[in-house]
PDB file of N, CA, C and O in Angstrom:
ATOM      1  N   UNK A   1     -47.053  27.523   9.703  1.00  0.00           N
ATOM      2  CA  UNK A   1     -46.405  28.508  10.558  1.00  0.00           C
ATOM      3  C   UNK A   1     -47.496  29.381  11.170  1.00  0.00           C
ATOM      4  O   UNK A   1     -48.371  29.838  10.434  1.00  0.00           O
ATOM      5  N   UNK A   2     -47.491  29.632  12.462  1.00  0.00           N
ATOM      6  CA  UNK A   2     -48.616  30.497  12.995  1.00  0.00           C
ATOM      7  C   UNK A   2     -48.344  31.985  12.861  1.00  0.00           C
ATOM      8  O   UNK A   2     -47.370  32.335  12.194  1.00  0.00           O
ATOM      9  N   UNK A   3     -49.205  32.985  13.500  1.00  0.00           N
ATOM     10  CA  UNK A   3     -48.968  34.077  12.553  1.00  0.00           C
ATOM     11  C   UNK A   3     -48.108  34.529  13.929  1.00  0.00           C
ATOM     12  O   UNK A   3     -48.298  35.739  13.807  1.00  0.00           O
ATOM     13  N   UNK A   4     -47.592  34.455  14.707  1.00  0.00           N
ATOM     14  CA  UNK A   4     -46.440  34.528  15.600  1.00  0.00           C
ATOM     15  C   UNK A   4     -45.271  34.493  15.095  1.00  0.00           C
ATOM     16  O   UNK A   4     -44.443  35.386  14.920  1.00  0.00           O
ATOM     17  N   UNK A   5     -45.259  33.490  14.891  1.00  0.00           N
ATOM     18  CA  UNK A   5     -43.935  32.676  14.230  1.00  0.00           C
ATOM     19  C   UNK A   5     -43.325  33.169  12.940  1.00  0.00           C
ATOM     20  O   UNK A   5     -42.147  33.244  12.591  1.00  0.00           O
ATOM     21  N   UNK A   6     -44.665  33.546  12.212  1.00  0.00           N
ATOM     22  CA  UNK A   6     -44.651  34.633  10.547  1.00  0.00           C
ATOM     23  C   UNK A   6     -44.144  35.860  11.273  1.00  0.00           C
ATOM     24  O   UNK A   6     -43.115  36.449  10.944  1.00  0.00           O
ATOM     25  N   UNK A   7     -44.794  36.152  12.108  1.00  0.00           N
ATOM     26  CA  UNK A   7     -44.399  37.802  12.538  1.00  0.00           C
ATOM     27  C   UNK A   7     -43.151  37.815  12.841  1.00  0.00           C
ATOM     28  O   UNK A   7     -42.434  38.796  12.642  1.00  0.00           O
ATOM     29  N   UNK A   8     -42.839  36.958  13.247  1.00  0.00           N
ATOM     30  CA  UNK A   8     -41.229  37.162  14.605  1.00  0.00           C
ATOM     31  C   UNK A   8     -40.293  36.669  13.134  1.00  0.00           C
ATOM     32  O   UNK A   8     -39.116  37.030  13.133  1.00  0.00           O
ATOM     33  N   UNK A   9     -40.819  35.825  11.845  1.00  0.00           N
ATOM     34  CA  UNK A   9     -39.937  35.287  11.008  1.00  0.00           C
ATOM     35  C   UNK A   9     -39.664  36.272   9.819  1.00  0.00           C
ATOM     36  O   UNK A   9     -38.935  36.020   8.859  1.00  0.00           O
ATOM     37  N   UNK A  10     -40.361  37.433  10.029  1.00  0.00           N
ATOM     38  CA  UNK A  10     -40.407  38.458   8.785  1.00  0.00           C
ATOM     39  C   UNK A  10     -39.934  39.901   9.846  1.00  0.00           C
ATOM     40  O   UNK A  10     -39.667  40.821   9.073  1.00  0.00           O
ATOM     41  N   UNK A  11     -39.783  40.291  11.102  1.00  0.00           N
ATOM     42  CA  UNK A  11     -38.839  40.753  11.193  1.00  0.00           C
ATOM     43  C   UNK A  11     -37.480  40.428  11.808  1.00  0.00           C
ATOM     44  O   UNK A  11     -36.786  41.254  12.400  1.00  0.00           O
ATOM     45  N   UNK A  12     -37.118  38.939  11.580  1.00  0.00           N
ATOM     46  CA  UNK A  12     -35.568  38.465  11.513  1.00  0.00           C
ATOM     47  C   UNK A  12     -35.062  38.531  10.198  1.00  0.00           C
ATOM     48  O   UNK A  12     -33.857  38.360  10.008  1.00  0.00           O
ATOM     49  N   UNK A  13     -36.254  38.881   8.770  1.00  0.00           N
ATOM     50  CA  UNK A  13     -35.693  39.151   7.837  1.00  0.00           C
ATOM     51  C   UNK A  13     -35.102  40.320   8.179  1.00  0.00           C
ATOM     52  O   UNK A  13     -33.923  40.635   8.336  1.00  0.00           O
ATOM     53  N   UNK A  14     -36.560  41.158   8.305  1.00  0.00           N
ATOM     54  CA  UNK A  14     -35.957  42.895   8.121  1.00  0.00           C
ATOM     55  C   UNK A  14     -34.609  43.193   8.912  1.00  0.00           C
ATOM     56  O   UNK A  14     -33.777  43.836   8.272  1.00  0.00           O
ATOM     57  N   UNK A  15     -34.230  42.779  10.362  1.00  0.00           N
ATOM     58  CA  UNK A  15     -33.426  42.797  10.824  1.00  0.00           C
ATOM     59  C   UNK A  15     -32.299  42.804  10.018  1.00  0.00           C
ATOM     60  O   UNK A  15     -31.570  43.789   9.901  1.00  0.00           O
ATOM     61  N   UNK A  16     -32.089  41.511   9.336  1.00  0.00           N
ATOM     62  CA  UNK A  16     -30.766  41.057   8.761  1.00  0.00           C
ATOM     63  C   UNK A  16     -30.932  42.072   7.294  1.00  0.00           C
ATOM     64  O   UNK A  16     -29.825  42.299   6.806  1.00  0.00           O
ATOM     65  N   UNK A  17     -31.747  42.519   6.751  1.00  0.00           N
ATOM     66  CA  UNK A  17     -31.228  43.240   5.794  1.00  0.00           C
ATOM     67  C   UNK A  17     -31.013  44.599   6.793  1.00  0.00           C
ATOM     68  O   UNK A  17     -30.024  44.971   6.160  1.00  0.00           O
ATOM     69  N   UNK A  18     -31.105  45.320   7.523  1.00  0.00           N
ATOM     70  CA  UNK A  18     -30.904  46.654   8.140  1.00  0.00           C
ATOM     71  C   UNK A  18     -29.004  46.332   8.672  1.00  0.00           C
ATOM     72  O   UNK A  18     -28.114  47.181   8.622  1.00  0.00           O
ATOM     73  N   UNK A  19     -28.858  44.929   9.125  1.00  0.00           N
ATOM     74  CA  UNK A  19     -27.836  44.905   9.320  1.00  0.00           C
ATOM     75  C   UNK A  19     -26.491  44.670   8.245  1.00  0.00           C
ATOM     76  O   UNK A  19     -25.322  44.986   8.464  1.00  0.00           O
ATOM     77  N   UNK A  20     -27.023  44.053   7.100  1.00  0.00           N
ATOM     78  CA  UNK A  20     -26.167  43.698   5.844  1.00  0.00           C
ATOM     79  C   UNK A  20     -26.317  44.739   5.209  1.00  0.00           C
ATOM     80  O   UNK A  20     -25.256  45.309   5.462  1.00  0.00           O
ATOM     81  N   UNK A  21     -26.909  45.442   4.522  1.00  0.00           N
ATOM     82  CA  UNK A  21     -27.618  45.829   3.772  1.00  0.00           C
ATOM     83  C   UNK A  21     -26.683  47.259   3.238  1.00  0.00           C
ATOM     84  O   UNK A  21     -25.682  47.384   3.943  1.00  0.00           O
ATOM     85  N   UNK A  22     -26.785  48.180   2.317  1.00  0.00           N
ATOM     86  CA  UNK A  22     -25.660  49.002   1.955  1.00  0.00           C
ATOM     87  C   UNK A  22     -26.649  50.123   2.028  1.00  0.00           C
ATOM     88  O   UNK A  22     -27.856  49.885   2.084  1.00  0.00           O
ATOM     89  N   UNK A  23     -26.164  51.346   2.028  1.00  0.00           N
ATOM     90  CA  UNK A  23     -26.754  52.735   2.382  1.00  0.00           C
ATOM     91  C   UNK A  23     -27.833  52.722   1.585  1.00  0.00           C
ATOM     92  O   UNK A  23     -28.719  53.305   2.210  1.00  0.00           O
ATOM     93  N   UNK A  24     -28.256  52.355   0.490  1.00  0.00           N
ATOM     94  CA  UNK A  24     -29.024  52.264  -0.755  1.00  0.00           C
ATOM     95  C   UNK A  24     -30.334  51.676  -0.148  1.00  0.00           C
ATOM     96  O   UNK A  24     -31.470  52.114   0.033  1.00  0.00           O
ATOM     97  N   UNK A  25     -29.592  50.310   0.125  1.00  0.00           N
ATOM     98  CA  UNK A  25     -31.112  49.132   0.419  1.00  0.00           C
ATOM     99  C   UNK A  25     -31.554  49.870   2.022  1.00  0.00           C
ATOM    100  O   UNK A  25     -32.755  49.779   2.278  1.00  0.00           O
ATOM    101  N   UNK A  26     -30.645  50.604   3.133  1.00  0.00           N
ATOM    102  CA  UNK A  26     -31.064  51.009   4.198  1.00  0.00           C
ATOM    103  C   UNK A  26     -32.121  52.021   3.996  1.00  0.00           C
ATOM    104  O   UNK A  26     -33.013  52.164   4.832  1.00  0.00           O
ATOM    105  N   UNK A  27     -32.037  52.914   2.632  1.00  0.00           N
ATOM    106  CA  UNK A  27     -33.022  53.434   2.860  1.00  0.00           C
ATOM    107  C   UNK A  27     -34.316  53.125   2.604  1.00  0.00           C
ATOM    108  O   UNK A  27     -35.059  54.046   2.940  1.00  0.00           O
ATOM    109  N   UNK A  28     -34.883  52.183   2.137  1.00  0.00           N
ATOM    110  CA  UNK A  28     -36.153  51.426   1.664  1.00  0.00           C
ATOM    111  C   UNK A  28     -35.701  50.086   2.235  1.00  0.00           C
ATOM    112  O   UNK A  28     -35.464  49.393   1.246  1.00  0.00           O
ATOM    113  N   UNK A  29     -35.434  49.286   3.477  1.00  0.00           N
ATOM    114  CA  UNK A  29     -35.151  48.266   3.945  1.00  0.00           C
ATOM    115  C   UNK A  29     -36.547  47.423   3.437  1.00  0.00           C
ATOM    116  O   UNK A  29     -36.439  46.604   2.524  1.00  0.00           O
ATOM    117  N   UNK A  30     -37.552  47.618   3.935  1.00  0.00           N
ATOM    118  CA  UNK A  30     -38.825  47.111   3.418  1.00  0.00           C
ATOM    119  C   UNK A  30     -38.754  46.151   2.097  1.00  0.00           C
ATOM    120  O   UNK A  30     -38.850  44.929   2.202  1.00  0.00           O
ATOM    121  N   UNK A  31     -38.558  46.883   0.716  1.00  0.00           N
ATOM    122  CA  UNK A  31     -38.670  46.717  -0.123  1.00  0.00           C
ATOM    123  C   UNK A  31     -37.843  45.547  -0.371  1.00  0.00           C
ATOM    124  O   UNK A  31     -38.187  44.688  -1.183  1.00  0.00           O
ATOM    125  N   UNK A  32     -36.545  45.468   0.434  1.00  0.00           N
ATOM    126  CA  UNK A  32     -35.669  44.630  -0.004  1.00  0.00           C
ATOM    127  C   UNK A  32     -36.139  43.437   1.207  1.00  0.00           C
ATOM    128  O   UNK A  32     -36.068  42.324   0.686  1.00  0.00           O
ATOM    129  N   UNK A  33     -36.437  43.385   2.157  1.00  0.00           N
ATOM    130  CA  UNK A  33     -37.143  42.668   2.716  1.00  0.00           C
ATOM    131  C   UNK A  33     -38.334  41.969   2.836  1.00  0.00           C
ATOM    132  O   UNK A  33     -38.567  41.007   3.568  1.00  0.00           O
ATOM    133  N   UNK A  34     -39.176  42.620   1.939  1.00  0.00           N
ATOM    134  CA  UNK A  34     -40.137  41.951   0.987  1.00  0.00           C
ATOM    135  C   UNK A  34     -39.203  40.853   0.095  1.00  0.00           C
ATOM    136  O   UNK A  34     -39.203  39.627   0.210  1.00  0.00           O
ATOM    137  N   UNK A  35     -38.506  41.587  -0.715  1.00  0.00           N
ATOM    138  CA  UNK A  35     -37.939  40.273  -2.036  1.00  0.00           C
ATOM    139  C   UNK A  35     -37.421  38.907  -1.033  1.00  0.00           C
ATOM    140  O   UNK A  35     -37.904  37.777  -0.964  1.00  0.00           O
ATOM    141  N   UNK A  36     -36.396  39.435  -0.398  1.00  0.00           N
ATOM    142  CA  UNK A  36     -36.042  38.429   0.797  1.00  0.00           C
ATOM    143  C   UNK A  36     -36.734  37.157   1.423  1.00  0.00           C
ATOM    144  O   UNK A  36     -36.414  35.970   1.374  1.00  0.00           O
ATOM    145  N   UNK A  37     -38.062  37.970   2.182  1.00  0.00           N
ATOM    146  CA  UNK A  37     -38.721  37.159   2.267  1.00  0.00           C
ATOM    147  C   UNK A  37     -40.217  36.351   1.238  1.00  0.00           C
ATOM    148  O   UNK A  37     -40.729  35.299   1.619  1.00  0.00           O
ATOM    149  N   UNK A  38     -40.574  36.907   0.281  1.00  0.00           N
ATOM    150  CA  UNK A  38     -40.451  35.826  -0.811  1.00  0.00           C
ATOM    151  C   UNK A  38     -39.466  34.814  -1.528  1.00  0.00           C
ATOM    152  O   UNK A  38     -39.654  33.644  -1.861  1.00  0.00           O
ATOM    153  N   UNK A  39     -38.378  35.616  -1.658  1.00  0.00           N
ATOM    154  CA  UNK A  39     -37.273  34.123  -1.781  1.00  0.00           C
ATOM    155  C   UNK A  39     -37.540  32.848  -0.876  1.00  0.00           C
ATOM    156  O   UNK A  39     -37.450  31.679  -1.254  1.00  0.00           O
ATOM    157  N   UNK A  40     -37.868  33.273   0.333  1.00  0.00           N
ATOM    158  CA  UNK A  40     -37.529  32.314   1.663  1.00  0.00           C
ATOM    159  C   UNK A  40     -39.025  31.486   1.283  1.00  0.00           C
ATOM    160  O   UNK A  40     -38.972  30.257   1.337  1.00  0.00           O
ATOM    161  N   UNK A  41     -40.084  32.000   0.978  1.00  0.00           N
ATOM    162  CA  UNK A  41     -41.265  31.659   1.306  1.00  0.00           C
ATOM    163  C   UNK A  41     -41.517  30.681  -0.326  1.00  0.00           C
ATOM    164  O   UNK A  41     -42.672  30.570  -0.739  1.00  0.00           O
ATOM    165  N   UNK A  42     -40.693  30.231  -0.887  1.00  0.00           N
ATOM    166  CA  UNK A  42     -40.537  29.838  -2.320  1.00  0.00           C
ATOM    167  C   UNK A  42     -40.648  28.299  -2.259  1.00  0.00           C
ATOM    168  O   UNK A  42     -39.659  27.757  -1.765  1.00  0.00           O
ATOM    169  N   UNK A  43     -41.120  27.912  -2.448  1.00  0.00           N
ATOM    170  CA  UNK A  43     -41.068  25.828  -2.775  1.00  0.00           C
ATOM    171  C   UNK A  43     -39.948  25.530  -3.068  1.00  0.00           C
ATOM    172  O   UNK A  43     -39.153  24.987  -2.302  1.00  0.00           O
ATOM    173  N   UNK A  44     -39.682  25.923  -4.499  1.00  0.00           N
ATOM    174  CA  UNK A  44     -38.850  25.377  -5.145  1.00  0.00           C
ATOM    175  C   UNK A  44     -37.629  26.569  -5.258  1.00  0.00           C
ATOM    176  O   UNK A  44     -37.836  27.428  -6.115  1.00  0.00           O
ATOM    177  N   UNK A  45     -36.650  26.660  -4.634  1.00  0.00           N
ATOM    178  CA  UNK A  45     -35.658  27.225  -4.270  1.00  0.00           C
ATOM    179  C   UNK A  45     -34.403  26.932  -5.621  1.00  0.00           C
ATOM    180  O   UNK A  45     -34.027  25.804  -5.940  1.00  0.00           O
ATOM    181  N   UNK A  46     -33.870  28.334  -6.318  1.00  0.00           N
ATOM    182  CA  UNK A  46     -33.052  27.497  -7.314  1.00  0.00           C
ATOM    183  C   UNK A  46     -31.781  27.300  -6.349  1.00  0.00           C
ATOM    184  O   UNK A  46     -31.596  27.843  -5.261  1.00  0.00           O
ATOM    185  N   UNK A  47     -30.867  26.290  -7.092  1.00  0.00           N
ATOM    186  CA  UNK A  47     -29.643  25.906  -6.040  1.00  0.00           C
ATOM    187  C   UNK A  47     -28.568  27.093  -6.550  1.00  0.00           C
ATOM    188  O   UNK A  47     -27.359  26.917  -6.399  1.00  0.00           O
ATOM    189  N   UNK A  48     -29.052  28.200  -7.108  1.00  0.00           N
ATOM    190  CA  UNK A  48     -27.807  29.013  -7.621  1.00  0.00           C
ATOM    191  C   UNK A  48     -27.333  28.583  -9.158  1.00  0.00           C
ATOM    192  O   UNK A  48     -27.517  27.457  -9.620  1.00  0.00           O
ATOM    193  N   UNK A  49     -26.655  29.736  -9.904  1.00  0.00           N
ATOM    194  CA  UNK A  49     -26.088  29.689 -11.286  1.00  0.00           C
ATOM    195  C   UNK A  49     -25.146  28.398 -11.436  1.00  0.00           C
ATOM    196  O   UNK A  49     -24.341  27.957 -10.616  1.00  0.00           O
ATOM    197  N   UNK A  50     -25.542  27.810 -12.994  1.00  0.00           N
ATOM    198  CA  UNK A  50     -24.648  26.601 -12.599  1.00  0.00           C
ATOM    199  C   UNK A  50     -23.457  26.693 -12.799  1.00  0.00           C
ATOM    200  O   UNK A  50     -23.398  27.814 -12.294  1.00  0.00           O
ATOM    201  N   UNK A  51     -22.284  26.474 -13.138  1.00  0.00           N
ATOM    202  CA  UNK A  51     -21.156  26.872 -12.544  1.00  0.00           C
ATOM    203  C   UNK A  51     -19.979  25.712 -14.137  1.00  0.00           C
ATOM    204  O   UNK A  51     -19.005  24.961 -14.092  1.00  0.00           O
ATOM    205  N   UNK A  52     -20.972  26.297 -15.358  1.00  0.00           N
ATOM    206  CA  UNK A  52     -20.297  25.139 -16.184  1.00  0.00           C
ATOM    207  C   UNK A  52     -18.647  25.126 -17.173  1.00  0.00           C
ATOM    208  O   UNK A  52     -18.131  24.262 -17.882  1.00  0.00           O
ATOM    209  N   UNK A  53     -18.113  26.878 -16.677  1.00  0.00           N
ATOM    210  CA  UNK A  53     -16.985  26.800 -17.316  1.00  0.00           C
ATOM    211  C   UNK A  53     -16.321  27.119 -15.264  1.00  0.00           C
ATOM    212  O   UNK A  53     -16.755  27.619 -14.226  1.00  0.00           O
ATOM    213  N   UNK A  54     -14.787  26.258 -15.895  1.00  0.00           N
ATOM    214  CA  UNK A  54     -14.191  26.088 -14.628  1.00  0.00           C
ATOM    215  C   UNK A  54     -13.596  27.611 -14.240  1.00  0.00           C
ATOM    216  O   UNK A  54     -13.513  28.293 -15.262  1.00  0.00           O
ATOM    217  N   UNK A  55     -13.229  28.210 -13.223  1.00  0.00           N
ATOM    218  CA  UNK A  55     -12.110  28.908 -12.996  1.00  0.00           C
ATOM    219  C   UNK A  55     -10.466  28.888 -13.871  1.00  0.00           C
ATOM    220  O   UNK A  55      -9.914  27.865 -14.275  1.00  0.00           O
ATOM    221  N   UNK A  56     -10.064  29.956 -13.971  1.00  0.00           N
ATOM    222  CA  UNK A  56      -9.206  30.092 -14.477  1.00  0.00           C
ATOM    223  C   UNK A  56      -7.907  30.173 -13.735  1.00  0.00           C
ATOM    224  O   UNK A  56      -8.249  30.429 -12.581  1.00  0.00           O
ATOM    225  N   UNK A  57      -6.517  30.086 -13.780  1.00  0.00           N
ATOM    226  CA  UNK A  57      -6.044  29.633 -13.224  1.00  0.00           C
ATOM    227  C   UNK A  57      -4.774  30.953 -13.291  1.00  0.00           C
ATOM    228  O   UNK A  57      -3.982  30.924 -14.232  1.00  0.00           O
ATOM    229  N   UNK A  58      -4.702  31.708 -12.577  1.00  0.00           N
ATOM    230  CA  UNK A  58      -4.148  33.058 -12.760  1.00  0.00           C
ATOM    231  C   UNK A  58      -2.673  33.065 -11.709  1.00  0.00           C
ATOM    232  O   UNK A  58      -2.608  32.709 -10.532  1.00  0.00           O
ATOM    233  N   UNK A  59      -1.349  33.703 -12.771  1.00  0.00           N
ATOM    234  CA  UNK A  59      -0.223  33.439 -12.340  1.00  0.00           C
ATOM    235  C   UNK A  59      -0.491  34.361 -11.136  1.00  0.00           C
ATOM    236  O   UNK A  59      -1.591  34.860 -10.899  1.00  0.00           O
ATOM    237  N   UNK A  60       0.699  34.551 -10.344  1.00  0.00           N
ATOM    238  CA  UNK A  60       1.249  35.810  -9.593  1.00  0.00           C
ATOM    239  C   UNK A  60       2.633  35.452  -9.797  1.00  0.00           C
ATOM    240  O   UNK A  60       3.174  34.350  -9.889  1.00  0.00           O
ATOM    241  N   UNK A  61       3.248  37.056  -9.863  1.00  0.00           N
ATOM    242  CA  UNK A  61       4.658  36.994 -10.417  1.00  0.00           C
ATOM    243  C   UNK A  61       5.234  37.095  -8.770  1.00  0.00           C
ATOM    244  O   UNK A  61       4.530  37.493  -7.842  1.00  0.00           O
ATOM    245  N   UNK A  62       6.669  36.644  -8.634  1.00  0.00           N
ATOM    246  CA  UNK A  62       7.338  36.724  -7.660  1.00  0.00           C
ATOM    247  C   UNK A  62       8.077  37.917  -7.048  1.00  0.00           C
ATOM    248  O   UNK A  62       8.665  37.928  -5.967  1.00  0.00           O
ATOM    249  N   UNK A  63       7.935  39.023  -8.015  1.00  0.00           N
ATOM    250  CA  UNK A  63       8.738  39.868  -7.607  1.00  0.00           C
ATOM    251  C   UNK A  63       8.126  41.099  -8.162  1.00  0.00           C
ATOM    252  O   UNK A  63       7.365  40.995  -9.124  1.00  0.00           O
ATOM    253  N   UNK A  64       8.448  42.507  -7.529  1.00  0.00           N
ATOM    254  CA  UNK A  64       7.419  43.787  -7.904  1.00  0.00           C
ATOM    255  C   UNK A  64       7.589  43.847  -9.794  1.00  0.00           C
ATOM    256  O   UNK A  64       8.404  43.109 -10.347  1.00  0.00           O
ATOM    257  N   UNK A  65       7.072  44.415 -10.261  1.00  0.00           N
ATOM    258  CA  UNK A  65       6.740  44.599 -11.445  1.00  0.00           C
ATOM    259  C   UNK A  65       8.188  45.503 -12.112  1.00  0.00           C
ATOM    260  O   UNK A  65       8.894  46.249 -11.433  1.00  0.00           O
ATOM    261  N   UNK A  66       8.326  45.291 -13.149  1.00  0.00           N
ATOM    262  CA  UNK A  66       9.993  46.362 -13.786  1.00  0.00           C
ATOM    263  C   UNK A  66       9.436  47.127 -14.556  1.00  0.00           C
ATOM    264  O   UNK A  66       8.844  46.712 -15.552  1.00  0.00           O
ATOM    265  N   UNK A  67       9.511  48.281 -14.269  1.00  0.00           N
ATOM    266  CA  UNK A  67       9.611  49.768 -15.144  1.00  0.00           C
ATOM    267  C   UNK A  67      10.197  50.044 -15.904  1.00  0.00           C
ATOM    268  O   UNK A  67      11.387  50.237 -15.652  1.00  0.00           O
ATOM    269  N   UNK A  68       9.736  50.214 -17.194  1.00  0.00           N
ATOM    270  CA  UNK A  68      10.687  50.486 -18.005  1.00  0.00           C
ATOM    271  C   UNK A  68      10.779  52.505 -18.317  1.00  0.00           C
ATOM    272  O   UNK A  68      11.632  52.975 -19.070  1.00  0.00           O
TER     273      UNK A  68
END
């Protein structure tokens, strides 16, 4: 990657965290845009938590709730 391409590719990070980002991370955008872009800049990328107990399978009742 040329250092153009680095430049213009590290502030489309910062960008997108200033635009996602919650009042917290807005105020130190940097910091969180650093982690960001080390994630990105990573070889070996994990694919995410693995996912080994299923979802649970949760009623909804049909009608408002009864007061007793």
């Amino acid at each position: 990657m040329s250092s153009i391409e680095n430049r213009e590719f590290k502030l489309e990070v910062l960008r997108l965290v200033l635009e996602t980002g919650s009042g917290r991370i807005i105020d130190d955008p940097l910091e969180r845009a650093d982690k960001y872009l080390q994630w990105c800049n990573q070889e070996d990328k994990p694919n995410g938590p693995s996912k080994k107990v299923t979802s649970k399978i949760v009623e909804i009742s049909k009608g408002p709730r009864k007061i007793k």
